[in-house]
Backbone of each chain as ProteinMPNN parsed JSONL, in Angstrom:
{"seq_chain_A": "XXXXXXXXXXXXXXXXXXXXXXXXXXXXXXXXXXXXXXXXXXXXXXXXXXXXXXXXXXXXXXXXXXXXXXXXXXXXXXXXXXXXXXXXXXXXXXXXXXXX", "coords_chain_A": {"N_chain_A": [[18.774, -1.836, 6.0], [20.122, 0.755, 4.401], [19.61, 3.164, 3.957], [17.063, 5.966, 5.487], [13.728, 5.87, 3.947], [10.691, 6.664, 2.83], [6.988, 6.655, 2.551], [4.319, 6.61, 0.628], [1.173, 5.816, 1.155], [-1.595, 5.912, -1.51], [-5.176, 5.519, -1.153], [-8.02, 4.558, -2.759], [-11.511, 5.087, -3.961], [-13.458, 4.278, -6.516], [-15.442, 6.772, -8.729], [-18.451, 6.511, -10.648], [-17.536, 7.817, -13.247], [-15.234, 7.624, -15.012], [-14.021, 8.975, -16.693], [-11.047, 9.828, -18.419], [-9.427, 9.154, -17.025], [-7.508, 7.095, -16.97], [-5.423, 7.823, -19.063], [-4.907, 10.137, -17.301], [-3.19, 9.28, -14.961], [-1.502, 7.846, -16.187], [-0.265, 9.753, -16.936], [0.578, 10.735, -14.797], [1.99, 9.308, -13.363], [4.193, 8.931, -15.09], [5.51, 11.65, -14.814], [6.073, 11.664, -11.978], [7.784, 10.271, -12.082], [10.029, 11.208, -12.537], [10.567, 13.375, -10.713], [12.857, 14.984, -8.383], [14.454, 12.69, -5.464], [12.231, 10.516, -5.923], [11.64, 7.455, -5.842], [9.913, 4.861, -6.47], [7.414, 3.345, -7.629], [4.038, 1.689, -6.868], [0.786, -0.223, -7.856], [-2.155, -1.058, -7.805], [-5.47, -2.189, -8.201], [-8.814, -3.377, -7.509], [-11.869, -3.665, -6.817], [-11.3, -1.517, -4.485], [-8.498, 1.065, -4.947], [-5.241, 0.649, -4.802], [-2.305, 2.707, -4.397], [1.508, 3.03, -4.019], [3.659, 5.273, -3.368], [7.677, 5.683, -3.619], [9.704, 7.774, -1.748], [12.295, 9.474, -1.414], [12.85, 11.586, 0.605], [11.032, 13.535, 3.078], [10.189, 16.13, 1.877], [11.056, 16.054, -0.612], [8.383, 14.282, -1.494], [6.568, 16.319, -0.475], [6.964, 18.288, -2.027], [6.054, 17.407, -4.602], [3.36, 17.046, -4.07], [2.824, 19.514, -4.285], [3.352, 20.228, -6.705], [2.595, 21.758, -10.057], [0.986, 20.394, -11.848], [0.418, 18.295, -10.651], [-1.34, 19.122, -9.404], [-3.388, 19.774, -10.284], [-4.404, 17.225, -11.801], [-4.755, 16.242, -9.144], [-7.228, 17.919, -8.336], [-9.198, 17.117, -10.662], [-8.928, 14.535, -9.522], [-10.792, 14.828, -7.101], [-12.737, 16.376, -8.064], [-14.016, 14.58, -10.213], [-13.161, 12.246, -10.57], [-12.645, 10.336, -8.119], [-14.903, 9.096, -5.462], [-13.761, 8.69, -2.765], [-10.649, 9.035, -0.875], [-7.275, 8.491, 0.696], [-4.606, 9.629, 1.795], [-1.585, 8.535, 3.483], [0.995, 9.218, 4.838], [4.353, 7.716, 5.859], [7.0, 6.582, 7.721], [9.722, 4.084, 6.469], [10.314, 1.873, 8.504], [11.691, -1.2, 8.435], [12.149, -3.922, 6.41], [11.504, -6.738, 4.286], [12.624, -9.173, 2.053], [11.04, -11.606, -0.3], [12.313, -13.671, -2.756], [11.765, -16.2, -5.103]], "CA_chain_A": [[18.435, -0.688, 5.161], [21.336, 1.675, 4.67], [19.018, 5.164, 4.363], [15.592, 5.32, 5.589], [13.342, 6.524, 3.234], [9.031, 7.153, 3.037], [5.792, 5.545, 1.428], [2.698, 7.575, 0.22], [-0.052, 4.789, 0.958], [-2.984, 6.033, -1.723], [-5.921, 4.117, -1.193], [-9.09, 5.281, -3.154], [-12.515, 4.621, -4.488], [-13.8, 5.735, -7.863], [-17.133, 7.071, -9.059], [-18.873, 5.859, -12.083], [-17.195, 8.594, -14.502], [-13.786, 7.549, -14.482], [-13.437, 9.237, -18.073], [-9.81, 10.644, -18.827], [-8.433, 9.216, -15.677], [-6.376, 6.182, -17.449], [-4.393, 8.66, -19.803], [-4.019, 10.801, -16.393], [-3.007, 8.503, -14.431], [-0.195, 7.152, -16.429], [0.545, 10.932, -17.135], [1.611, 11.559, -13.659], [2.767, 8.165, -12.663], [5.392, 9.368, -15.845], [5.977, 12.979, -14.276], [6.229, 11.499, -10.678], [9.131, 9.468, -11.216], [10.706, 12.412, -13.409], [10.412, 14.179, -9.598], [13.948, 14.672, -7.588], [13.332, 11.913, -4.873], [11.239, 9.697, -6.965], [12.199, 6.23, -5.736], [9.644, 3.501, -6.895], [5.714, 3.212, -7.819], [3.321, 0.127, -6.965], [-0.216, -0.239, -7.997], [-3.35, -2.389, -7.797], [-6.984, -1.964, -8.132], [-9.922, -3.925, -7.812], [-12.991, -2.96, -5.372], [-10.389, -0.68, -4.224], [-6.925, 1.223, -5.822], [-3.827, 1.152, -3.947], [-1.352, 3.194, -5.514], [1.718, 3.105, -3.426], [5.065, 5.842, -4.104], [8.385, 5.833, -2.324], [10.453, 8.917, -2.127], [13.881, 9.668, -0.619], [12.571, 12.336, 1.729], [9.256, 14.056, 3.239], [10.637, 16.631, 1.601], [10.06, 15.153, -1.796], [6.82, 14.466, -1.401], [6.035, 17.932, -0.266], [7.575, 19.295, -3.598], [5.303, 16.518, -5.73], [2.334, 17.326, -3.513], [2.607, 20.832, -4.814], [3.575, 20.369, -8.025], [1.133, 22.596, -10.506], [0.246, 19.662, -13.139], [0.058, 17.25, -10.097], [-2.219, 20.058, -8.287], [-4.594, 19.976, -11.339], [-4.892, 15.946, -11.391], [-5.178, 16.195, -7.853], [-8.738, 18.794, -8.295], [-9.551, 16.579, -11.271], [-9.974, 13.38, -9.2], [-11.817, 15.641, -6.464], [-14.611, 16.967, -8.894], [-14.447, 13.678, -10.849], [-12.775, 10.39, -10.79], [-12.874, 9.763, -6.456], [-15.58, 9.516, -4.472], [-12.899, 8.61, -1.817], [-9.386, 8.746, -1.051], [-6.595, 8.558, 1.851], [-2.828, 9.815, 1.981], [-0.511, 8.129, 4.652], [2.198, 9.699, 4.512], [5.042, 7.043, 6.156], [8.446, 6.445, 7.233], [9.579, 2.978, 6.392], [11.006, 1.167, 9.443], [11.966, -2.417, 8.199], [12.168, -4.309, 5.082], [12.582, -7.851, 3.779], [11.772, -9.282, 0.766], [11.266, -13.083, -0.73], [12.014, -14.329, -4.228], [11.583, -17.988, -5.747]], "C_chain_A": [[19.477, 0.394, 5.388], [20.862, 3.079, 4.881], [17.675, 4.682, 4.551], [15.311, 6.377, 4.46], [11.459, 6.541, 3.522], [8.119, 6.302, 1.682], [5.127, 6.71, 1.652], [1.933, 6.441, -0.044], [-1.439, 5.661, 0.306], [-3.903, 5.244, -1.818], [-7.147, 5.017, -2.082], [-10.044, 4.38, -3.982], [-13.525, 5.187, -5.773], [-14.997, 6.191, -8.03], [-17.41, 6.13, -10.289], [-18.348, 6.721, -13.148], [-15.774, 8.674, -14.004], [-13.052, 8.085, -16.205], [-12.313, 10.333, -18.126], [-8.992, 10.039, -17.505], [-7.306, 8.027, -15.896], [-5.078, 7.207, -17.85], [-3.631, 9.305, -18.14], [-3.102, 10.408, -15.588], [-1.465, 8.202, -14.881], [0.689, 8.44, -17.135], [1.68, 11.556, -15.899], [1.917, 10.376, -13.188], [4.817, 8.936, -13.886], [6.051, 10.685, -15.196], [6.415, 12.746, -12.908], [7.772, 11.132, -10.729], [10.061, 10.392, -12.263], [11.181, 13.362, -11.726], [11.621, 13.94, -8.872], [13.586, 13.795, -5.944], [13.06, 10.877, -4.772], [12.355, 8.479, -6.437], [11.588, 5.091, -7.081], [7.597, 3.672, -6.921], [5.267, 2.117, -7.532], [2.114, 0.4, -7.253], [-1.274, -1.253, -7.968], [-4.395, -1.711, -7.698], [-7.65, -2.948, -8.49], [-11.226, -3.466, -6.989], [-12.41, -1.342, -5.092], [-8.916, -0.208, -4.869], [-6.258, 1.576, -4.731], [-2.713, 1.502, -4.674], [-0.013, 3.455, -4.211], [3.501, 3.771, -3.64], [6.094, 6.118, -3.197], [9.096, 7.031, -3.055], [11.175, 8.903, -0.71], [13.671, 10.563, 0.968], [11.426, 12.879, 1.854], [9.606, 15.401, 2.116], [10.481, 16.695, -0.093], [9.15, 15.205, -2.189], [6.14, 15.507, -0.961], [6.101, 18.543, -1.652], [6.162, 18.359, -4.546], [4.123, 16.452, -5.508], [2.214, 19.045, -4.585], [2.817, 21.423, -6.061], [2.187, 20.378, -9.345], [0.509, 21.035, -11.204], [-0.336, 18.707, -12.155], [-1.543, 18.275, -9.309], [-3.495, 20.088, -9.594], [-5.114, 18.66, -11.517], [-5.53, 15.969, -10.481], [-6.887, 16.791, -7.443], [-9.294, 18.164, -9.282], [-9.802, 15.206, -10.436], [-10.816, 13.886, -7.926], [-13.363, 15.541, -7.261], [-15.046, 15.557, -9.487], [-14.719, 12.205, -10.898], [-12.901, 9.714, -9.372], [-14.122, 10.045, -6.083], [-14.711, 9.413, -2.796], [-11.772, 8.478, -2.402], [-8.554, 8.986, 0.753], [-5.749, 8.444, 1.658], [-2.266, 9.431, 3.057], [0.254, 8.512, 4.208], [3.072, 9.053, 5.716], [6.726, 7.134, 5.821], [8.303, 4.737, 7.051], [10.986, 2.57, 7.046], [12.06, 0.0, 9.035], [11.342, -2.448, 7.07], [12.407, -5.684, 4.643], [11.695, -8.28, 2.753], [11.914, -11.247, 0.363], [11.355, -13.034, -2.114], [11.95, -15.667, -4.84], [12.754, -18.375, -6.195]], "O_chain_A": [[19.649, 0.871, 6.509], [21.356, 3.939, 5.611], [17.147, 3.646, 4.146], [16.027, 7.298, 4.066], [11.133, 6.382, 4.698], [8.353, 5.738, 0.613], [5.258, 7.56, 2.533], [1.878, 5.977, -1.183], [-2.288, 6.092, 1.086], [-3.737, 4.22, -2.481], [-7.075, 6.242, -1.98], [-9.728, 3.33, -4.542], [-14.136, 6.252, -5.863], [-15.742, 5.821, -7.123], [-16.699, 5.231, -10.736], [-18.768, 6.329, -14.237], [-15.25, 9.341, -13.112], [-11.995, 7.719, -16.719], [-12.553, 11.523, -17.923], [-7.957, 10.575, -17.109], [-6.332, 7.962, -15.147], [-4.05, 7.361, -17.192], [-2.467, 9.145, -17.772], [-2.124, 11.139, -15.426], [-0.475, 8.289, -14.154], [1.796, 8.368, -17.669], [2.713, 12.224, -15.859], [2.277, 10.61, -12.034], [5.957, 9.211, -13.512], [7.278, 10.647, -15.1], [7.193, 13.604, -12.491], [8.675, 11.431, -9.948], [10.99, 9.733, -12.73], [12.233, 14.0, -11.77], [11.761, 12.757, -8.561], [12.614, 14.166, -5.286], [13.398, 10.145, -3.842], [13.576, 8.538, -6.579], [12.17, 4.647, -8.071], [6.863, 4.156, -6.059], [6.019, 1.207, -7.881], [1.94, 1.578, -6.94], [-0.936, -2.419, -8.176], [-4.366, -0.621, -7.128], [-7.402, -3.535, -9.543], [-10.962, -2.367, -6.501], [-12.96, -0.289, -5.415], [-8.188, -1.106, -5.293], [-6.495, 2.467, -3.915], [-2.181, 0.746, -5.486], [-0.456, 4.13, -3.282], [4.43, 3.033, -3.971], [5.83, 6.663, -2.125], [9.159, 7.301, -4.255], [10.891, 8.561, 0.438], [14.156, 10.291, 2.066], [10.657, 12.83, 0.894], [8.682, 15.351, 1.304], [9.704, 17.487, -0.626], [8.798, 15.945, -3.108], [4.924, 15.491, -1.15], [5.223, 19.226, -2.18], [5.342, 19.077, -5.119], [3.431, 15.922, -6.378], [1.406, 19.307, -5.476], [2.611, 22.569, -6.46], [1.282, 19.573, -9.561], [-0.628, 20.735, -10.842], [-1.416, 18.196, -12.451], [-2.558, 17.783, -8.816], [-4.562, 20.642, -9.33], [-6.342, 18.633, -11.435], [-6.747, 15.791, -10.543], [-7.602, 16.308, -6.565], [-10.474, 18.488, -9.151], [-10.904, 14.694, -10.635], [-11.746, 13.105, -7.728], [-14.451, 14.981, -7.127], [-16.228, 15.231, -9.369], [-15.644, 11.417, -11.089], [-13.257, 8.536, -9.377], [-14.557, 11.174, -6.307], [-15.113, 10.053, -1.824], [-11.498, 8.119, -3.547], [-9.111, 9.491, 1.728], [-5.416, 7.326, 1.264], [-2.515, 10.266, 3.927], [0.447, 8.266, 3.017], [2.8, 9.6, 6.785], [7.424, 7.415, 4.847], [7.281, 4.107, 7.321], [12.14, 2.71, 6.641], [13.247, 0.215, 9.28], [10.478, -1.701, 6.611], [13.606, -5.958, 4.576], [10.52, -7.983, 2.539], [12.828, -11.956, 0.782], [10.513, -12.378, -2.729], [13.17, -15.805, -4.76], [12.892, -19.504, -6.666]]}, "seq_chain_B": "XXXXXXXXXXXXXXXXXXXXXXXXXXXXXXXXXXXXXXXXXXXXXXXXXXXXXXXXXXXXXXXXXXXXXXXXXXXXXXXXXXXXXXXXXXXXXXXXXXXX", "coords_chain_B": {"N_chain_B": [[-3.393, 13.443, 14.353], [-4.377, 12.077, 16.471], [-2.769, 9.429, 17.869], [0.067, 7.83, 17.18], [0.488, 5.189, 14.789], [1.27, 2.489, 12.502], [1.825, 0.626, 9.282], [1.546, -2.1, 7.783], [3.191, -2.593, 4.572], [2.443, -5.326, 2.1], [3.461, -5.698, -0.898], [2.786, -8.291, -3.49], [3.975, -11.099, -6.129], [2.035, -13.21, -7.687], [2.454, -17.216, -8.034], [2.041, -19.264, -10.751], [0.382, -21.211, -10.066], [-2.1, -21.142, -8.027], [-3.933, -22.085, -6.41], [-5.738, -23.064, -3.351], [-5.366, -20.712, -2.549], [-7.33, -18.283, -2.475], [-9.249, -18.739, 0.029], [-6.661, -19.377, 1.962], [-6.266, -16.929, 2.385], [-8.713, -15.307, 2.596], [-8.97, -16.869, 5.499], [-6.951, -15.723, 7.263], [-6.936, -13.314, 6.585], [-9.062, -13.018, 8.104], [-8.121, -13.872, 10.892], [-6.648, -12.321, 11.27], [-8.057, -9.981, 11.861], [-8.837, -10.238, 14.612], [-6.522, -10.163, 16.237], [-4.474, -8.489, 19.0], [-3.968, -5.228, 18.61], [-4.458, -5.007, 15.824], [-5.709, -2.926, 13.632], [-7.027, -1.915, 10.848], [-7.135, -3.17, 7.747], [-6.258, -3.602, 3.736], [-6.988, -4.452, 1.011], [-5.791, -5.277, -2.861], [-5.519, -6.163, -5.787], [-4.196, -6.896, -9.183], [-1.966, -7.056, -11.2], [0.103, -6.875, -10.018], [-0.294, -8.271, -6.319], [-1.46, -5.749, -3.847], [-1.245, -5.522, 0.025], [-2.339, -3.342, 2.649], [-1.731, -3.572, 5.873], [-3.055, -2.289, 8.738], [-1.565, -1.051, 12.097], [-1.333, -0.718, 15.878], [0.874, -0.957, 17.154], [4.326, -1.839, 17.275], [5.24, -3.66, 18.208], [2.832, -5.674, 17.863], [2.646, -5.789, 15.613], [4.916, -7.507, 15.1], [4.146, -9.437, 16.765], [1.908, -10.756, 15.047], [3.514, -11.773, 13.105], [4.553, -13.659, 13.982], [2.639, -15.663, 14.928], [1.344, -18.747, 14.92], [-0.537, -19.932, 13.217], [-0.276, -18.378, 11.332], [1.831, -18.511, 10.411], [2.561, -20.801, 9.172], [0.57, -20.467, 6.68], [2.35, -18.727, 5.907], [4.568, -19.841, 5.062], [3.16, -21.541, 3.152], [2.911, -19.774, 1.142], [5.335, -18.778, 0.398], [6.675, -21.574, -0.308], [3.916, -21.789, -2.597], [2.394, -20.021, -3.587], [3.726, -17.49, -3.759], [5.785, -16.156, -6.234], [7.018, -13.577, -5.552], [7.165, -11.401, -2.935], [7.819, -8.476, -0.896], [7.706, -7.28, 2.082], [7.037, -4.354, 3.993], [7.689, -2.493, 6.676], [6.072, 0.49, 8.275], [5.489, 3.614, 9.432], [2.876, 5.411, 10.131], [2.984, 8.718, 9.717], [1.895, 10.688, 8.588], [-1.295, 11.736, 7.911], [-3.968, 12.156, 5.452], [-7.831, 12.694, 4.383], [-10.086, 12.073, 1.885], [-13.642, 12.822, 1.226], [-16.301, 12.707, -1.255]], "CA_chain_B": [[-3.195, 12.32, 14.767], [-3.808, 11.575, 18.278], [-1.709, 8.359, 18.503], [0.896, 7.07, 16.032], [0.353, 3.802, 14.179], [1.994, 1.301, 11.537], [1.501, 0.239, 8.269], [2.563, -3.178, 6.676], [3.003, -2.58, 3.023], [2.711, -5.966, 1.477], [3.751, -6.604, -2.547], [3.516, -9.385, -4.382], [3.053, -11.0, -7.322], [1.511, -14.656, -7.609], [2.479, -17.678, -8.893], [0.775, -19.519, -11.47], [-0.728, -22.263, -9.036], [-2.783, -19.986, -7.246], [-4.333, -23.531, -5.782], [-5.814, -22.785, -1.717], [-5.024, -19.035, -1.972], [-8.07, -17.613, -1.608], [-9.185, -19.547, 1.235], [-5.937, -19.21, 3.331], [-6.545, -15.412, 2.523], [-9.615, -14.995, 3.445], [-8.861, -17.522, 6.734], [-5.511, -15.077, 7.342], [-7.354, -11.748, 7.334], [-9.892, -13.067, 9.664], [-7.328, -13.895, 11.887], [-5.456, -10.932, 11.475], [-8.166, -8.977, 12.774], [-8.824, -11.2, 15.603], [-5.252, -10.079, 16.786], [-4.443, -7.185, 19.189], [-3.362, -4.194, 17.985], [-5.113, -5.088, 14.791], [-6.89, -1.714, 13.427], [-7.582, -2.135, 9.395], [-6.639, -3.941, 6.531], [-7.06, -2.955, 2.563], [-6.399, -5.387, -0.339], [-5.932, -4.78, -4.076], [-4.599, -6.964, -6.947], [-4.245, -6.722, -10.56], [-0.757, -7.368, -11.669], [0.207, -7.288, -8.394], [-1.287, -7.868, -5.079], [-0.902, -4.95, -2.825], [-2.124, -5.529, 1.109], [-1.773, -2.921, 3.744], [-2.303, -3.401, 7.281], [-2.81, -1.114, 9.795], [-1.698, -1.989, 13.349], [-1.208, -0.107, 17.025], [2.143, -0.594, 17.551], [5.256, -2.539, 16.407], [4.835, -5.368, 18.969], [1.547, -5.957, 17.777], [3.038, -6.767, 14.281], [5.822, -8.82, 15.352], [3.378, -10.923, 17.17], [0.965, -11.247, 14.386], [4.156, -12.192, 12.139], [5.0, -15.275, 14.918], [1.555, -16.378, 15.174], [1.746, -20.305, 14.521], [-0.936, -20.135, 11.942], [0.228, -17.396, 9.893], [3.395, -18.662, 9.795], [2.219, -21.709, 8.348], [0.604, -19.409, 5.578], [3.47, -17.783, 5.527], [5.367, -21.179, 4.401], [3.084, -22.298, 1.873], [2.896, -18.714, 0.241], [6.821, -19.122, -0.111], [6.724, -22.655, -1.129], [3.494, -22.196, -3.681], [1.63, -18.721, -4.017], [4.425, -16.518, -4.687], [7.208, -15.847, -6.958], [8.031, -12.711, -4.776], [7.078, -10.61, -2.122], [8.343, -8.174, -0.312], [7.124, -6.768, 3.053], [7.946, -2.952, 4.702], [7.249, -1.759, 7.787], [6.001, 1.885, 8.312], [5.301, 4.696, 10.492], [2.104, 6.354, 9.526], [3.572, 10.134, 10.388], [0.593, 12.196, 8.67], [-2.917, 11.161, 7.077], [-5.133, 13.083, 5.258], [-8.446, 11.764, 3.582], [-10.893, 13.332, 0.879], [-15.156, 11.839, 0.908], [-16.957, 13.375, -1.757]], "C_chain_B": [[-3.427, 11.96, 16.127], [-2.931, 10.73, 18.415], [-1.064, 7.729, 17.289], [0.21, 5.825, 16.104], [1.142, 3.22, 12.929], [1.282, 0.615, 11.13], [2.267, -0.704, 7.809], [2.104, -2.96, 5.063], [3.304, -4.019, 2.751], [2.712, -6.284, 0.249], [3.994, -7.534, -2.4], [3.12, -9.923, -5.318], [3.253, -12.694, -7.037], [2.552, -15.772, -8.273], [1.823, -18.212, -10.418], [-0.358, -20.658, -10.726], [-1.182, -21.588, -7.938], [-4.107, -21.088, -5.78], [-4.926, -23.153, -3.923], [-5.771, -21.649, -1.155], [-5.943, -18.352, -1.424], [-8.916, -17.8, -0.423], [-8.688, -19.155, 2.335], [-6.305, -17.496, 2.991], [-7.009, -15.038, 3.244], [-9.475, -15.666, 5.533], [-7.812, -16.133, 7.401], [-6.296, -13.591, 7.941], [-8.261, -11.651, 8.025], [-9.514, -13.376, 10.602], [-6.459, -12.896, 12.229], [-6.527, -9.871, 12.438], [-8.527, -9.198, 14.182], [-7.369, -10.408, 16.63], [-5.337, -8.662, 17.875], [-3.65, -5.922, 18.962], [-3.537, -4.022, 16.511], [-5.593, -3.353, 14.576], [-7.661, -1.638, 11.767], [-6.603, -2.959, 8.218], [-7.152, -3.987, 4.919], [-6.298, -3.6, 1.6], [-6.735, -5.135, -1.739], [-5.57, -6.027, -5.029], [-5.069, -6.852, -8.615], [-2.686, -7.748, -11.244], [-0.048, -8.135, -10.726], [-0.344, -7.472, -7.646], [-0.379, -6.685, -4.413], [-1.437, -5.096, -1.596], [-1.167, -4.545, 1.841], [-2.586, -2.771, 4.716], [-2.308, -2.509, 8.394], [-2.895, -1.635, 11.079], [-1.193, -0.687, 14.575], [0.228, 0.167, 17.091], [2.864, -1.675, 16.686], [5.015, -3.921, 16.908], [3.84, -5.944, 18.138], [1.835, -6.558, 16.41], [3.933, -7.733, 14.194], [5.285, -9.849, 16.346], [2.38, -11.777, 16.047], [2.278, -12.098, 12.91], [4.994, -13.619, 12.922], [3.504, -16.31, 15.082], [1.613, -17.683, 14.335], [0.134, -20.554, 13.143], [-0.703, -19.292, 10.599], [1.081, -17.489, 9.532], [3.363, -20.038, 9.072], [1.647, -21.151, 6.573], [1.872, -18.795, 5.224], [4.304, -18.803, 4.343], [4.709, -21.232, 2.568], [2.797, -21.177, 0.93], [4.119, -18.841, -0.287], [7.088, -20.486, -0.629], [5.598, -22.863, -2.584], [2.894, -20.991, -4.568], [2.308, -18.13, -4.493], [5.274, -16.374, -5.135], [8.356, -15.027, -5.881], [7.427, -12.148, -3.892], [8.066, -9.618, -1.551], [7.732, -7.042, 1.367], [7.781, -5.309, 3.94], [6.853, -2.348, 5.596], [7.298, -0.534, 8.109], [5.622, 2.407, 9.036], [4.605, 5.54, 10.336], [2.789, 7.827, 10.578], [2.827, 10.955, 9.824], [-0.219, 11.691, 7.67], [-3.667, 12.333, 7.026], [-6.269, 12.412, 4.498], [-9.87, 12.466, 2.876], [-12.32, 12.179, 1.1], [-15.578, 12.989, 0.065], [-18.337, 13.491, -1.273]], "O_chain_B": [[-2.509, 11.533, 16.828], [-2.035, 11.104, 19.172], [-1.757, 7.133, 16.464], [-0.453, 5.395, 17.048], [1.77, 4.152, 12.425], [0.379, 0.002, 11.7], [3.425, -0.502, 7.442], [1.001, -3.123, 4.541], [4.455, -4.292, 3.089], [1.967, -7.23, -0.009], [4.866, -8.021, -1.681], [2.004, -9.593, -5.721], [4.165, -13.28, -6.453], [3.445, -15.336, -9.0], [1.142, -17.439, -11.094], [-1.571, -20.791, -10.89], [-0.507, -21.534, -6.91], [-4.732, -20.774, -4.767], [-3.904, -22.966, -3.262], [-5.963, -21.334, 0.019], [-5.845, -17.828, -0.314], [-9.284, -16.754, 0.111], [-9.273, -18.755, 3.342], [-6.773, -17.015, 4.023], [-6.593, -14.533, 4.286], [-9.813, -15.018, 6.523], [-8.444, -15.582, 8.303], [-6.305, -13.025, 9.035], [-8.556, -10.613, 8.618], [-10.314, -13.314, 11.536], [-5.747, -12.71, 13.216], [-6.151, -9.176, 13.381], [-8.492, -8.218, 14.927], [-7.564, -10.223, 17.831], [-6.188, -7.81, 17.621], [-2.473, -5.934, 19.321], [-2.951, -3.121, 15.91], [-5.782, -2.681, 15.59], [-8.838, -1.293, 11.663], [-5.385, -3.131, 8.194], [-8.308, -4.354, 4.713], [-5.114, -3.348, 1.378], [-7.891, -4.782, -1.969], [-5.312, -7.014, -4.34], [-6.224, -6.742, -9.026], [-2.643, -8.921, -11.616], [0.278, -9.314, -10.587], [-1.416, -6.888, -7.799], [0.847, -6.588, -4.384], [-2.607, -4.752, -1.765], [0.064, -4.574, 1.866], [-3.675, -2.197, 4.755], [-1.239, -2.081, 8.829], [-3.787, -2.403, 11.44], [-0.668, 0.311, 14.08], [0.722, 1.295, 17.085], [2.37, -2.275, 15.731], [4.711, -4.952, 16.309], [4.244, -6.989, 17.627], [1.369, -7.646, 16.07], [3.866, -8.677, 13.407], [5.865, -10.885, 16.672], [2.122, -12.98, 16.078], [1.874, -12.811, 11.992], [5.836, -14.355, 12.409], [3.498, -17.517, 15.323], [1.915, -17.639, 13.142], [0.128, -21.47, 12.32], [-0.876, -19.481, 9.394], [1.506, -16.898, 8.54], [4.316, -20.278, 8.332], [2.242, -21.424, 5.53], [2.174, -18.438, 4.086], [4.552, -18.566, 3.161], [5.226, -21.095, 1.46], [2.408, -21.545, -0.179], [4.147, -19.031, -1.502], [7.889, -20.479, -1.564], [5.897, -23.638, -3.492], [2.871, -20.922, -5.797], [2.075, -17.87, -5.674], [6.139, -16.439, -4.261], [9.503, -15.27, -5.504], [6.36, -12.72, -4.114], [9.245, -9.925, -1.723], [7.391, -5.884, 1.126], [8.905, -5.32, 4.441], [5.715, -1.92, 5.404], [8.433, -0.103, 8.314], [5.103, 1.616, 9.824], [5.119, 6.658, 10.307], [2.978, 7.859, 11.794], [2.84, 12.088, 10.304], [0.24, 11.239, 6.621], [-3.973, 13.171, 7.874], [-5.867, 11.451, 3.842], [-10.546, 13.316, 3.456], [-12.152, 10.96, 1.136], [-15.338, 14.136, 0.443], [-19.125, 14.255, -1.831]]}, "name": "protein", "num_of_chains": 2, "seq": "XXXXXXXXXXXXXXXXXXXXXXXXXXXXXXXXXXXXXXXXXXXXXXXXXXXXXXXXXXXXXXXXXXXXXXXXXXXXXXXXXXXXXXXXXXXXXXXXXXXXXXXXXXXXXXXXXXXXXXXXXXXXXXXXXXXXXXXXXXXXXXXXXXXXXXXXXXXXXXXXXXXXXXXXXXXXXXXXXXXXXXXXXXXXXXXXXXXXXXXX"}
């Protein structure tokens, strides 16, 4: 790995009124990687959503933490769409990858 | 934080002969927590699978990534389950977590 760089492990669990949270969702996945930074997105949900974003520096992710539109999602899945959630905020040590 | 810990981020995305998978899965993450330095483990899939593990220290993952049955899994994930993977090792450095 030539630079290290960071993960944001979100893990979360929804309520039963998950209304408006698709559109949002793929509003700030679009604004995230608009963010100076902004590496790479992963996602999955079933039982559970793991949403998982790399960025260049903590530094980064401080700025995209505090960023107003993200800060209004962010109190929108509070009141609405989570009943849980959990931020790791990570460096990333090692790396290898397989392909077919 | 009282005591640092590490996160394996694992992506990947399937093949189409998905044949024994969930099986060795399930066999895999009951051996994983079996292990020491084990602490949690949180699985997703949709598109992708996403798994991340949470473990004590680094040792503790480079033993659970020699262990003679997981490395057998390991094989026939690269010979049948997956197209791709890629695995990254992390450094939880700050957690925060919301319960409604």
């Amino acid at each position: 790995m030539e630079q290290s760089y960071y993960a944001v492990i979100f893990t979360s669990v929804q309520t039963e009124n998950t209304e408006g949270y698709a559109e949002m969702a793929e509003k700030m996945e679009n604004l995230a990687k608009q963010q100076p930074g902004f590496m790479a997105i992963e996602h999955a949900r079933n039982e559970i959503g793991i949403t998982v974003s790399y960025w260049q520096t903590l530094e980064s992710i401080k700025k995209w933490k505090a960023n107003l539109d993200h800060m209004v999602a962010q109190k929108k899945g509070r009141d609405q769409w989570y009943s849980y959630y959990k931020v790791r905020i990570c460096k990333v040590e090692r790396e290898y990858a397989f392909t077919h």
